[in-house]
DRENNUBA-408876 format. One line per field, with one value per atom (N, C-alpha, C): residue number from 1; residue in three letters; atom name; x, y, z. Coordinates in steps of 0.1 Angstrom, whole numbers, plus 2048, in hexadecimal, padded with zeros to 3 digits. Each point is the difference from the previous one (the first is absolute). Example, Ala and Ser with C-alpha at 12.3 -4.5 7.8 and 13.67 -1.06 7.14 Angstrom:
BEGIN
nr	(1;1;1;2;2;2)
rest	(ALA;ALA;ALA;SER;SER;SER)
atom	(N;CA;C;N;CA;C)
u	(884;7F7;809;7FC;809;7F8)
v	(7C7;80C;80C;80B;80B;80B)
w	(84E;800;800;7F9;800;808)
This chain:
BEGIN
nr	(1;1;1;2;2;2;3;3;3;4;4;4;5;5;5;6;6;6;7;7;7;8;8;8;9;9;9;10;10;10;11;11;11;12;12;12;13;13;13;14;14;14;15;15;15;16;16;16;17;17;17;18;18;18;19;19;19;20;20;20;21;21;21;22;22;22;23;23;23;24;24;24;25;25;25;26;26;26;27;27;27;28;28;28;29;29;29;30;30;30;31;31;31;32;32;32;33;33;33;34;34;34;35;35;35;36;36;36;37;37;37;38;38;38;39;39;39;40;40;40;41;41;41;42;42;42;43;43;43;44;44;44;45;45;45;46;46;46;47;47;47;48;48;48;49;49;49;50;50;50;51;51;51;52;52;52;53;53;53;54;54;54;55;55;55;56;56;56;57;57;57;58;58;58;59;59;59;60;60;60;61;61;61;62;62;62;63;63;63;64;64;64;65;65;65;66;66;66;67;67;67;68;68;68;69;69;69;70;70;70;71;71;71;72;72;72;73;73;73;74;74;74;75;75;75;76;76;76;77;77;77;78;78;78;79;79;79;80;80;80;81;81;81;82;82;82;83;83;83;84;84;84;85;85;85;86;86;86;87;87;87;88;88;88;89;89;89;90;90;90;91;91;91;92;92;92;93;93;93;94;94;94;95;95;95;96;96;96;97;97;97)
rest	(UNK;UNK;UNK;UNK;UNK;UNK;UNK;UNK;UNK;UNK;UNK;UNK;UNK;UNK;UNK;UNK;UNK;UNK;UNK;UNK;UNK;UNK;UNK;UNK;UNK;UNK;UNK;UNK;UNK;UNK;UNK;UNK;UNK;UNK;UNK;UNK;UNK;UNK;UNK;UNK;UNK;UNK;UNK;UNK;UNK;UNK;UNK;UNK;UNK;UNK;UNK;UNK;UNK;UNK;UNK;UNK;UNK;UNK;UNK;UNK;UNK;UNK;UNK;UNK;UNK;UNK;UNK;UNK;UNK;UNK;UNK;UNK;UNK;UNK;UNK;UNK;UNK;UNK;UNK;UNK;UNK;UNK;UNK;UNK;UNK;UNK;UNK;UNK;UNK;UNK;UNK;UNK;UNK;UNK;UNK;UNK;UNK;UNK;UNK;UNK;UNK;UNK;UNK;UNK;UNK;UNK;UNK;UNK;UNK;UNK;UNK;UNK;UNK;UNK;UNK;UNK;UNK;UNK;UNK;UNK;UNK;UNK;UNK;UNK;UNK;UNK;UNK;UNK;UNK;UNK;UNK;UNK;UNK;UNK;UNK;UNK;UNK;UNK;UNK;UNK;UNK;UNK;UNK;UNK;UNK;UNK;UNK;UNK;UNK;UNK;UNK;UNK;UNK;UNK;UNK;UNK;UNK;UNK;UNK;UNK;UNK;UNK;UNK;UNK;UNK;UNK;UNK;UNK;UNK;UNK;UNK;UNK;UNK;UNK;UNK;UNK;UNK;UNK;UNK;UNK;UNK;UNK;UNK;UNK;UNK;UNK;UNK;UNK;UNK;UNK;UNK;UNK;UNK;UNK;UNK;UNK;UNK;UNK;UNK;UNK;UNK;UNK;UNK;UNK;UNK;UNK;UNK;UNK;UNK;UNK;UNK;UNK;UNK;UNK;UNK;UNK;UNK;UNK;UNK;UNK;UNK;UNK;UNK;UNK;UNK;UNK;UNK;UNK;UNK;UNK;UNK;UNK;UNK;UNK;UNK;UNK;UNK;UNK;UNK;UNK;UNK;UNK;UNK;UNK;UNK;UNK;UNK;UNK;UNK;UNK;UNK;UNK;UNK;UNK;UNK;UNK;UNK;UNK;UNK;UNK;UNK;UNK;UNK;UNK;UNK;UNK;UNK;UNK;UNK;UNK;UNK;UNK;UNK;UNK;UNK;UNK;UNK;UNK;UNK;UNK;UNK;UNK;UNK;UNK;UNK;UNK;UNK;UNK;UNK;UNK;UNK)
atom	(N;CA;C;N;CA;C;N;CA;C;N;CA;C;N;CA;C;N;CA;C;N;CA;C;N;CA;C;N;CA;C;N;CA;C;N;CA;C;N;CA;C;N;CA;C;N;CA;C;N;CA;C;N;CA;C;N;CA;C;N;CA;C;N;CA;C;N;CA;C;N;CA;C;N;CA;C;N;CA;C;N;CA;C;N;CA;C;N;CA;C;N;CA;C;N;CA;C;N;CA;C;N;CA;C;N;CA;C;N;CA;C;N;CA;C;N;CA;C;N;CA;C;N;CA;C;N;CA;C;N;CA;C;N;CA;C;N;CA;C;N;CA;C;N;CA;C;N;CA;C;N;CA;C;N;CA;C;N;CA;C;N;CA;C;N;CA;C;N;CA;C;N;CA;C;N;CA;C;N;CA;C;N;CA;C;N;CA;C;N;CA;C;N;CA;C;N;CA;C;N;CA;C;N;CA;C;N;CA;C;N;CA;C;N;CA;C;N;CA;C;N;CA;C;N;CA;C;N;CA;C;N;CA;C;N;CA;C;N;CA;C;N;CA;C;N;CA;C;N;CA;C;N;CA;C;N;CA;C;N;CA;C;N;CA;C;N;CA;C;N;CA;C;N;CA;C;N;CA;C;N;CA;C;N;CA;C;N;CA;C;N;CA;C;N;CA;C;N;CA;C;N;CA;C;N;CA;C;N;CA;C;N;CA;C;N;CA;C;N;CA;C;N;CA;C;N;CA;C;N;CA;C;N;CA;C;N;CA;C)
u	(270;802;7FD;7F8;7FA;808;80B;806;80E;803;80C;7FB;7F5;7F9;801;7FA;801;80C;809;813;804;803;803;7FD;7F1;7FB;7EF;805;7F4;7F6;804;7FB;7F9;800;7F9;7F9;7FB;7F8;7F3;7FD;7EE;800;807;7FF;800;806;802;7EF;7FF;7F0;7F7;7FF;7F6;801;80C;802;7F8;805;7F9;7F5;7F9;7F2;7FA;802;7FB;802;80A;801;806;802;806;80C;7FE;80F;80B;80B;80C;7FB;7FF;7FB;7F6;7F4;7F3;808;804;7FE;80F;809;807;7FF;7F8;7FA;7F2;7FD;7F4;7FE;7F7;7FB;7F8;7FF;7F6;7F3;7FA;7F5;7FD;805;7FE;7FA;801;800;7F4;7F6;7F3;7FC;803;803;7F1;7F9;7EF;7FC;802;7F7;810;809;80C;801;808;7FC;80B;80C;808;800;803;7F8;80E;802;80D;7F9;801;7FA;807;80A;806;80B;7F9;802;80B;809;807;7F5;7F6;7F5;7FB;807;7FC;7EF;7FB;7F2;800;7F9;7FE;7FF;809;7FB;7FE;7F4;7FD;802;807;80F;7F3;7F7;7FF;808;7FD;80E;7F9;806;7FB;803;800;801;811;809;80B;80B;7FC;800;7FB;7F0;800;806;807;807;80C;805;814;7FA;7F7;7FD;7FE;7F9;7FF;813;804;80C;809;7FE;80C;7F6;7F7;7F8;806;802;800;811;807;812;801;7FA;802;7F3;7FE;7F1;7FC;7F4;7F9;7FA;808;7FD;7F2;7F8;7F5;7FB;805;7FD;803;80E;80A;80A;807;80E;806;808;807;7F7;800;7FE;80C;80B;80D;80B;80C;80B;80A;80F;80B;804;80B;808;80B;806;800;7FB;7F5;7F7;7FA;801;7FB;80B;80B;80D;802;7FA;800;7F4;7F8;7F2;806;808;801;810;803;812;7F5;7F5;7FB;7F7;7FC;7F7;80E)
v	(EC1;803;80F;803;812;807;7FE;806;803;7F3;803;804;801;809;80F;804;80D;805;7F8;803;804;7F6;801;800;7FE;802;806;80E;804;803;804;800;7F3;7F6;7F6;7FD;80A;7F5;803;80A;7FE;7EE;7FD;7F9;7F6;7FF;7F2;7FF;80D;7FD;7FE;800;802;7EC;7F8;7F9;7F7;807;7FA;800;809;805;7F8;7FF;7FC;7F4;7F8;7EF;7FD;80D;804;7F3;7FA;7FA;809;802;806;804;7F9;805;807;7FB;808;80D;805;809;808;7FC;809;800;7F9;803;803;80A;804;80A;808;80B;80A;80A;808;7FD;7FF;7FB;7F7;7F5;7F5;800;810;805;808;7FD;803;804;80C;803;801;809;800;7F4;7F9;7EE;7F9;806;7F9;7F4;7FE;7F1;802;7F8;801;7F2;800;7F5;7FB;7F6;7FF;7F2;803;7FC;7F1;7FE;7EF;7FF;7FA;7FA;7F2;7FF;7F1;7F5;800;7F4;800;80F;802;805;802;809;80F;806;80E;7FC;80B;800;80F;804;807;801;807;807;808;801;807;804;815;804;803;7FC;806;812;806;80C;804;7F6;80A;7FC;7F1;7FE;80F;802;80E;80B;801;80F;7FF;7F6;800;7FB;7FC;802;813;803;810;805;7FF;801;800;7F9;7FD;806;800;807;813;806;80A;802;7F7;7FE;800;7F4;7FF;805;810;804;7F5;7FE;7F9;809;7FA;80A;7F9;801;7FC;7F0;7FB;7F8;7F1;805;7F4;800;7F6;7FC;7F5;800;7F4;80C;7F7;806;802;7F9;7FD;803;803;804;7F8;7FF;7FD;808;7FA;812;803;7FC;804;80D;7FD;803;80E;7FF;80C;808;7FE;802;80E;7FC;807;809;7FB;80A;80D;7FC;80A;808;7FB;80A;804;803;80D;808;7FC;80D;807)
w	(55A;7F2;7FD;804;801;801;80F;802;7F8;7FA;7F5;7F3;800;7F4;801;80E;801;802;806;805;7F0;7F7;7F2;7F0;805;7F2;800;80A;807;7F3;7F0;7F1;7FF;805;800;808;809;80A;7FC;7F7;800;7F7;7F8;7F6;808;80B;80B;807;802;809;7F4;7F6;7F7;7FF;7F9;803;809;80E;80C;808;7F6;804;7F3;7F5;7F4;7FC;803;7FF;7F2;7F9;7F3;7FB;7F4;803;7FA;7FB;7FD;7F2;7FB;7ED;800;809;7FF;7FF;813;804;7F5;7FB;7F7;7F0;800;7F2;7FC;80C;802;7F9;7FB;7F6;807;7F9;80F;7FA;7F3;7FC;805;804;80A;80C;808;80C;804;807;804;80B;808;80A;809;7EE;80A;807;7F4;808;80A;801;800;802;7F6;7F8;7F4;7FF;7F5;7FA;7F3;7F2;7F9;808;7F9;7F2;7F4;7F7;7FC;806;7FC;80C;807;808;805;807;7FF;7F9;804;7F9;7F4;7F8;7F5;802;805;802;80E;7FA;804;811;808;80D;802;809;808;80C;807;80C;807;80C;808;806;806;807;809;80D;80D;802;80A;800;801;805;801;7F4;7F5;7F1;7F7;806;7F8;800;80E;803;7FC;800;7F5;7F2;7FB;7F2;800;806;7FF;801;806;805;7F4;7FD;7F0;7F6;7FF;7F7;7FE;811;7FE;7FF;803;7FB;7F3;7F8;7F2;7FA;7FA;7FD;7F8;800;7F5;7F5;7F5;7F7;7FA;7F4;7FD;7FF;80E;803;7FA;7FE;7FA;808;7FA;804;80A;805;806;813;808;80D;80A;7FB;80A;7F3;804;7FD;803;7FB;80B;803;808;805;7F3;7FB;7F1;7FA;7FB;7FE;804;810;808;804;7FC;804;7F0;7F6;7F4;7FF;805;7FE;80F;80A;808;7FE;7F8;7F7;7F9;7F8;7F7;807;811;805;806)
């Protein structure tokens, strides 16, 4: 699967390892916030959870290096916002640089 990630949608592969390092499910991890995102203690807080209560996401070390990763792609402005994009999305933010 890696490999047709990096073949064709090499824009997605930190999001695939973070995923697969983080146990993230699909909502968590794209309707994640960077406020949510705790790199010192790393540890991301996703506040409602499929069960309806708060889970706390330990990130191993190479979860923290593509959260760094996309952090330094999409700047984090004061510590808001969505953490993931579509290509959509990224496709408009890169027609205005």
């Amino acid at each position: 699967m890696r490999a047709v990630i990096t073949k064709r949608y090499r824009e997605h592969l930190p999001e695939f390892e973070i995923a697969l390092n983080s146990g993230m499910r699909p909502s968590e991890q794209y309707g994640l916030t960077w406020d949510r995102v705790d790199l010192r203690h790393k540890i991301i807080t996703v506040p409602r959870s499929k069960n309806g209560r708060a889970r706390h996401i330990p990130l191993n070390s190479v979860a923290v290096a593509r959260v760094r990763g996309v952090t330094a792609t999409f700047a984090r402005r004061s510590g808001t916002g969505v953490c993931y994009y579509g290509r959509r999305a990224i496709a408009r933010v890169q027609a205005l640089v």
